[in-house]
C-alpha positions as CSV (number, residue, x, y, z in Angstrom):
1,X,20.8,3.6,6.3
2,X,19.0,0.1,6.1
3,X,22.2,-1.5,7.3
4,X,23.4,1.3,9.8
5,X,19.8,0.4,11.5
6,X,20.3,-2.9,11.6
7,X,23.6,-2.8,13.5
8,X,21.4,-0.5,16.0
9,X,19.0,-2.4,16.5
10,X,21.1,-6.0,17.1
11,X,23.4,-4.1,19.5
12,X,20.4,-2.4,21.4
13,X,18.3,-5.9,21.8
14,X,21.4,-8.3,21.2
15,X,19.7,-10.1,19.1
16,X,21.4,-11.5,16.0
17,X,18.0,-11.9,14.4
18,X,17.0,-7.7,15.0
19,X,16.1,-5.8,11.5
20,X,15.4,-2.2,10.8
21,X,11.4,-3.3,10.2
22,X,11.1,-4.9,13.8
23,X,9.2,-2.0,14.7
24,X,7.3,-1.9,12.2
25,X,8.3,0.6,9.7
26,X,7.8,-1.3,6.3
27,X,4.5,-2.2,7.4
28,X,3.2,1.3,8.6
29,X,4.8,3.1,5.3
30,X,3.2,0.3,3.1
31,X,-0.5,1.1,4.8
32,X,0.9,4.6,4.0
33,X,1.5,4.1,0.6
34,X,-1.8,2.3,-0.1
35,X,-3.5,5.2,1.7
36,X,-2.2,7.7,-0.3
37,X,-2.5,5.5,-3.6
38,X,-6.2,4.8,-3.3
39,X,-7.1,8.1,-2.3
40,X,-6.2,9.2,-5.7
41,X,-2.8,11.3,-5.2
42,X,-0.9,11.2,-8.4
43,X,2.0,13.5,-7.5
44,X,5.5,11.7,-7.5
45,X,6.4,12.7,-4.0
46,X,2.9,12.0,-2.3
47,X,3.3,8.2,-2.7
48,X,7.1,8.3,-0.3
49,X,5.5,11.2,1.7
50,X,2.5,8.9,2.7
51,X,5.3,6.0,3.3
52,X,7.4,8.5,5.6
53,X,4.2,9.6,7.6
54,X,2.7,5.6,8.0
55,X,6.1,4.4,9.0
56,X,6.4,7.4,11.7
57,X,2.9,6.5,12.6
58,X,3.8,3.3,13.6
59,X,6.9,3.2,15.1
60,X,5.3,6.6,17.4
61,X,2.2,3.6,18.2
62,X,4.9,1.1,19.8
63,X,7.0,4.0,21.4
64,X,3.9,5.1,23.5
65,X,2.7,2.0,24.0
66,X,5.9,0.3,25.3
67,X,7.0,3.3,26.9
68,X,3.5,4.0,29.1
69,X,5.4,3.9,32.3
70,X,8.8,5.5,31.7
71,X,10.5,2.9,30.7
72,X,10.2,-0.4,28.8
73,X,12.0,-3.7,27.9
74,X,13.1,-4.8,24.8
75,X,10.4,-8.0,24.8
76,X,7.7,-5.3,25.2
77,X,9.2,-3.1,22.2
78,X,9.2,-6.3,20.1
79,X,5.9,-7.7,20.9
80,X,4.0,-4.5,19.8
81,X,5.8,-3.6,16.8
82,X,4.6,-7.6,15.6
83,X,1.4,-6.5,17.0
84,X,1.3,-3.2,15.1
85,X,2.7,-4.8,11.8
86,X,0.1,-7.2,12.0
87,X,-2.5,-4.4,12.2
88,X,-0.7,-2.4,9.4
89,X,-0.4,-5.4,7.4
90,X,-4.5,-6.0,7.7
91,X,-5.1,-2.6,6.8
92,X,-2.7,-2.6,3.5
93,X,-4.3,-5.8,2.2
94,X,-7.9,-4.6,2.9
95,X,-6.7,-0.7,0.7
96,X,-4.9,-3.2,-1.8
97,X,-8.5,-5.1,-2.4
98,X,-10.5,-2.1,-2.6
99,X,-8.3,-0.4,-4.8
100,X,-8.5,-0.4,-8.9
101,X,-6.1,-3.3,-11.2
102,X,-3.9,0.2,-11.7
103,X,-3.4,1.1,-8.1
104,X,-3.1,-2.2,-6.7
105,X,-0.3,-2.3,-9.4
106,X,1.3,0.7,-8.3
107,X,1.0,-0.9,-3.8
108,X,2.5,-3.7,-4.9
109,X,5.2,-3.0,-6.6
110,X,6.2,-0.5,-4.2
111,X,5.9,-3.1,-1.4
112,X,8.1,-5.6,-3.6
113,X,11.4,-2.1,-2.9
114,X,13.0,-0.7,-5.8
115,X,15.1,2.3,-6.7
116,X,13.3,3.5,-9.8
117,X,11.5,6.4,-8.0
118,X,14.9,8.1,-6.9
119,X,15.5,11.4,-8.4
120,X,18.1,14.2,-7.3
121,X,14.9,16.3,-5.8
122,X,14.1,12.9,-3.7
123,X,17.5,13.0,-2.6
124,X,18.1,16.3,-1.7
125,X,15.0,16.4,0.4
126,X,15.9,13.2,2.5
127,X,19.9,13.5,2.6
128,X,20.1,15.6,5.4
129,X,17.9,13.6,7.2
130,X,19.6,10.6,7.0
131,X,23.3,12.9,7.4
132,X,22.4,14.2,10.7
133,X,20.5,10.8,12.1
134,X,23.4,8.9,11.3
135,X,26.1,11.8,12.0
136,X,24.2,11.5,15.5
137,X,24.1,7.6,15.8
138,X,27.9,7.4,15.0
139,X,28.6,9.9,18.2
140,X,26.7,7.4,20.7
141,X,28.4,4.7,19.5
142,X,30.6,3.9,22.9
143,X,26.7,4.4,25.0
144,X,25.9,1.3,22.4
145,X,29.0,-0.4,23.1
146,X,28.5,-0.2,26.8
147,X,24.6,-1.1,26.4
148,X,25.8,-4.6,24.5
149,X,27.3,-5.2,28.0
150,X,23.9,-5.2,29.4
151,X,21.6,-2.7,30.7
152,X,23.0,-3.0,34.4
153,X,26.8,-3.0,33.4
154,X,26.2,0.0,31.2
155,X,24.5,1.9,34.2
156,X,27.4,1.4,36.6
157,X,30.1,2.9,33.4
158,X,27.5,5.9,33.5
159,X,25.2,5.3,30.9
160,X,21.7,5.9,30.9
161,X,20.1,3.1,29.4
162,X,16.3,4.3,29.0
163,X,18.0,7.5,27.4
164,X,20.2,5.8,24.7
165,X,18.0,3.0,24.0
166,X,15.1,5.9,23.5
167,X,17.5,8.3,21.3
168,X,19.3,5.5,19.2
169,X,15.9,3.9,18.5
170,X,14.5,7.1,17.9
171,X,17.1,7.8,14.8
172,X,17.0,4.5,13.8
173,X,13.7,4.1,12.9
174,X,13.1,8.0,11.4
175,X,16.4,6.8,8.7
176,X,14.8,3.5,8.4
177,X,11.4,5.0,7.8
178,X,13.0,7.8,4.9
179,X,14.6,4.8,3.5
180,X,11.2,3.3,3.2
181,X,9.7,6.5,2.1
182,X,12.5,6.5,-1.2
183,X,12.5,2.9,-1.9
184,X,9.7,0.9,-0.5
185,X,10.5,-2.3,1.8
186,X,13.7,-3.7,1.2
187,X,14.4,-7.0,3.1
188,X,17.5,-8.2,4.9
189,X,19.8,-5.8,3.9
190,X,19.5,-4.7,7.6
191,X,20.3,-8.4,8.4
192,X,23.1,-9.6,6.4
193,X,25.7,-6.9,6.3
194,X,26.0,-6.3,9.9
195,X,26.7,-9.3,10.4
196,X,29.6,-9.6,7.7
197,X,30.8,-6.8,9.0
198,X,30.7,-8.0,12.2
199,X,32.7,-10.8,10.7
200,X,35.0,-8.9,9.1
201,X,35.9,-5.6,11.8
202,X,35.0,-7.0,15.4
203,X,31.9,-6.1,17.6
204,X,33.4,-2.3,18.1
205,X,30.6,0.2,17.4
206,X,32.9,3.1,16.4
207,X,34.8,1.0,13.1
208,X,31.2,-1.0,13.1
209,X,28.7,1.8,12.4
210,X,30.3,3.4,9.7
211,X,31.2,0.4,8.0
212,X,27.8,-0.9,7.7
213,X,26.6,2.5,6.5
214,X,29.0,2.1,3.8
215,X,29.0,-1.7,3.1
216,X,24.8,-1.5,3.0
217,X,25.5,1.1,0.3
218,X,27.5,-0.6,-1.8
219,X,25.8,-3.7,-1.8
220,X,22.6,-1.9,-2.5
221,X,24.3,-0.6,-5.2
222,X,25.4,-4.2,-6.9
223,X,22.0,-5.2,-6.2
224,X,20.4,-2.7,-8.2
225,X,22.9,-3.3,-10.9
226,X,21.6,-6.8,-10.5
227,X,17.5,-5.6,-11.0
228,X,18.1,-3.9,-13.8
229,X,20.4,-6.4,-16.0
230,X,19.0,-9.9,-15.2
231,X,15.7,-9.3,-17.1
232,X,16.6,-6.9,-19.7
233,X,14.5,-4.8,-20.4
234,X,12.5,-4.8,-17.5
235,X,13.7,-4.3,-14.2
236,X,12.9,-6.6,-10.9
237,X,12.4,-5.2,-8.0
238,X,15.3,-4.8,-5.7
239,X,14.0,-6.5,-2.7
240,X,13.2,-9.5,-4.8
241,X,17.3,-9.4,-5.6
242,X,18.5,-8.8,-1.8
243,X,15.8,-11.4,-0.2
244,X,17.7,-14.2,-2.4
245,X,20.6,-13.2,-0.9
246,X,19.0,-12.4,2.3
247,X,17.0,-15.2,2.9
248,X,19.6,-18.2,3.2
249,X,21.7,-16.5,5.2
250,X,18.9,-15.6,7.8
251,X,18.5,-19.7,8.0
252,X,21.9,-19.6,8.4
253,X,21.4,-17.5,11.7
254,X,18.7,-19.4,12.5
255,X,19.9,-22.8,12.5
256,X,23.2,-21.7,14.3
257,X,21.2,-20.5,16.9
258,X,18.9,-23.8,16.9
259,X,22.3,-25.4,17.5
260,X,24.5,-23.6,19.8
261,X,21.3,-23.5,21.7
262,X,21.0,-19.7,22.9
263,X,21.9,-16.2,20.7
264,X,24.9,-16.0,19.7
């Protein structure tokens, strides 16, 4: 779902550089999370429901705040989610400094993203969630391919661009904010696989959207493999895993763009 958001969000802003967290999910579910773990809740499934309800607090922050006037652009969407992670962020580190050795333990290493809270309950709770947002953001994917064209060429083929930008951002950020909820703040995978897949199957957002769902799984999935065998017995943290990967090729992006002198 990390990955499907991703290829959302780049083809809604064009922006190569566009994440799942540009919003700012991880940083609204990680004040949730601290919330919930200094107020004392011990349950399994309060830590990911206070993620789910900080990241939906958030991204619900920027969408009335960019959207005041019926409309918005994407510099104004971008510009208050930095402005609302910032503010999240502040209010995290402030929970994490107040908080006991044994909760600051727990905020941090849920911050770090890992899969070792998953459990079949977890999973049955979120899947449909994720099923129907993405089931949905696959049948849009032509208004997406017409809104890469630009908002005024995708208004003369018939598209609405306040409507799809509102809806596809809309399940974007609810899958990215369940994926936070499970498995805390996992970097870049957003990032890299849309573009390989890009690479790979063209700029089409019918073949594109389902292949990064499915290529963000498996690499997930190889990561994790990764977490748990490098350090035997103990297992790193999967975000530690995917920003190595993540992080060079984000230079990467950056320094093409640096060169060729515009987005590319």
């Amino acid at each position: 779902s990390l990955a499907l958001s991703g290829t959302v969000m780049q083809g809604i802003f064009r922006n190569p550089l566009a994440t799942p967290y540009i919003l700012g999910v991880a940083s609204g579910g990680s004040a949730g999370a601290a919330t919930v773990v200094v107020l004392g809740f011990v349950s399994n499934y309060a830590l990911p429901l206070g993620a789910l309800i900080g990241a939906l607090t958030a991204v619900t922050i920027v969408y009335r705040i960019s959207w005041s006037r019926g409309s918005s652009s994407s510099y104004t969407l971008i510009l208050a989610g930095v402005a609302l992670s910032s503010l999240f962020s502040a209010i995290t580190t402030a929970l994490i400094f107040i908080a006991g050795p044994y909760e600051q333990h727990r905020v941090l290493f849920w911050m770090m993203g890992g899969l070792w809270r998953s459990s079949w309950t977890l999973f049955k709770i979120l899947l449909p969630i994720v099923t129907l947002g993405a089931g949905i953001i696959f049948a849009w994917s032509r208004d997406l391919n017409a809104l890469a064209l630009g908002e005024s060429a995708a208004a003369h083929l018939g598209v609405k661009p306040e409507t799809v930008k509102k809806t596809l951002l809309g399940l974007a950020t609810t899958i990215t904010a369940v994926s936070v909820a499970a498995a805390g703040s996992i970097g870049f995978v957003g990032l890299v696989i849309p573009h390989i897949m890009r690479m790979i199957l063209g700029p089409d957002h019918r073949v594109l959207l389902p292949a990064t769902a499915l290529g963000g799984g498996v690499f997930l999935i190889y990561t994790d493999v990764m977490a748990k065998t490098i350090m035997q017995p103990v297992e790193m943290p999967v975000g530690v895993i995917t920003a190595f990967f993540g992080a060079p090729f984000f230079l990467y992006l950056l320094r093409k763009k640096i060169v060729g002198g515009r987005m590319r």
